[in-house]
N, C-alpha and C positions, 0 to 999 in steps of 0.2 A: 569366567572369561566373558559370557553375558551381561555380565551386572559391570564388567569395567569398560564396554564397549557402552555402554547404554548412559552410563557415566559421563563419557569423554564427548557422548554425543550431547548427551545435557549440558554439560560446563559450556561446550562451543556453541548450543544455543543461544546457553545465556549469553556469551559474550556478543554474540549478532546483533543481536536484540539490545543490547546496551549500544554498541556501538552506531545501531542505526538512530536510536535515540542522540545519543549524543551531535551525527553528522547532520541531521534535520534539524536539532535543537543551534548547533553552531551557525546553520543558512538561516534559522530566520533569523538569528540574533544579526548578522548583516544585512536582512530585512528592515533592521527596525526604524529603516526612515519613513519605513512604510507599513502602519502596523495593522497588524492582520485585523480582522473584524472579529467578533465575537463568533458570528457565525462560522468564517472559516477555522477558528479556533475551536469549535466545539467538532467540525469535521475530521480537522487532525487529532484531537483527542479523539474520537468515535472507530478512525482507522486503527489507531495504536492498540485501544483497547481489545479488537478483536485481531488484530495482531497476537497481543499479547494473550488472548484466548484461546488460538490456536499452537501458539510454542506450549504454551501450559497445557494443552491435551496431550499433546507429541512427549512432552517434559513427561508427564502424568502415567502415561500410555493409557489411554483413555482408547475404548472401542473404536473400531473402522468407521464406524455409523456416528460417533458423537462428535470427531476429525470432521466426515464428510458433512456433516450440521453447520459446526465453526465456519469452514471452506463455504459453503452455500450463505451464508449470511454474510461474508465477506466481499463475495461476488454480489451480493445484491446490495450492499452498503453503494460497495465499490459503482455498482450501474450507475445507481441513484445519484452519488457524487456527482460523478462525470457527465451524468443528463442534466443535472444545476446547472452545472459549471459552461457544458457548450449550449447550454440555452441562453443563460448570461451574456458568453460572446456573439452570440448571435444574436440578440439584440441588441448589443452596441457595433457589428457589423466588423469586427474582428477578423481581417481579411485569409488569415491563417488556419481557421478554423479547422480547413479539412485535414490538417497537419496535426492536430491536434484532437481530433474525435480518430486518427489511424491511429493516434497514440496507446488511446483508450482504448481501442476493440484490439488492439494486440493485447494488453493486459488484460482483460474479462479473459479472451479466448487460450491466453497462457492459466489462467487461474481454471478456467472450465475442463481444460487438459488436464493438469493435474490433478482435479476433484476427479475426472474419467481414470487416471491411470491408478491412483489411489485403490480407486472403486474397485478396478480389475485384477490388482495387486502387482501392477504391471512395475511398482516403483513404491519404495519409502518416502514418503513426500519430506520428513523431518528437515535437514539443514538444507535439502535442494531448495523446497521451499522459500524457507528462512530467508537463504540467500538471493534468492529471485526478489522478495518480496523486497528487504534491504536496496540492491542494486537498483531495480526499479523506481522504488518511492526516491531515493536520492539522484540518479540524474534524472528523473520526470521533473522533481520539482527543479534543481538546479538550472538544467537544460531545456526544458521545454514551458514550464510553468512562467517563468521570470521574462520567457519573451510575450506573453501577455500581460503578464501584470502594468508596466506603464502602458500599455495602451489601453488597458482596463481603467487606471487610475486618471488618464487625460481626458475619460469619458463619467468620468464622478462616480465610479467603483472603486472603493477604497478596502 
């Protein structure tokens, strides 16, 4: 009965994780008036990857400690990004800014929670996870991402 619970939670892994590929992959294909930079391309590869490093421990059942690794390099991917990116706008003086870095410290301090609940055993992070991350990454970028991009690009950020 374990082994078909543990199953069922894999196949819907997988399917998140496809699905979230797919819903990102379909937003920027209606980006493409506007095409991403190499570098931003190498960031959403960088995210997916360790995305997809963390279903595959959860998939895997990989130790508590090798999870909270994944989870920690995520969160600091994740800083890292987000300090680019509101440095960017705030050097081209991106009036929304502050809307925009509350975006970001709500996800770090969601993903720092669940590295803590993890930790304490408070919670199985597997599909809750999953699906945060999912829900997240697609209205961040759909909904908050895309109100800076033309102001970004009016200011010769392409």
């Amino acid at each position: 009965k374990r082994n078909e619970k543990y199953t069922s939670l894999t196949i819907e892994q997988e399917m998140i994780i496809n699905k979230i590929e797919k819903e990102i992959t379909d937003y920027l294909v209606k980006l493409s008036n506007a095409p991403l930079s190499d570098e931003q391309h190498a960031h959403i590869n960088i995210l997916f990857n360790l995305i997809n490093d963390l279903n595959n421990a959860m998939i895997n059942g990989e130790s508590a400690s090798r999870i909270s690794q994944v989870l920690v390099s995520l969160i600091e991917y994740t800083e890292y990004h987000f300090k680019h990116e509101e440095d960017m706008l705030k050097k081209i003086g991106y009036p929304s800014i502050g809307e925009q870095e509350k975006y970001h410290r709500m996800f770090v301090d969601k993903m720092k929670e669940f590295k803590r609940e993890m930790e304490t055993g408070e919670v199985l992070l597997s599909v809750k996870i999953i699906n945060f991350l999912k829900d997240w990454l697609v209205s961040h970028i759909v909904n908050i991402d895309t109100k800076y991009s033309g102001f970004a690009n009016t200011h010769g950020i392409k």
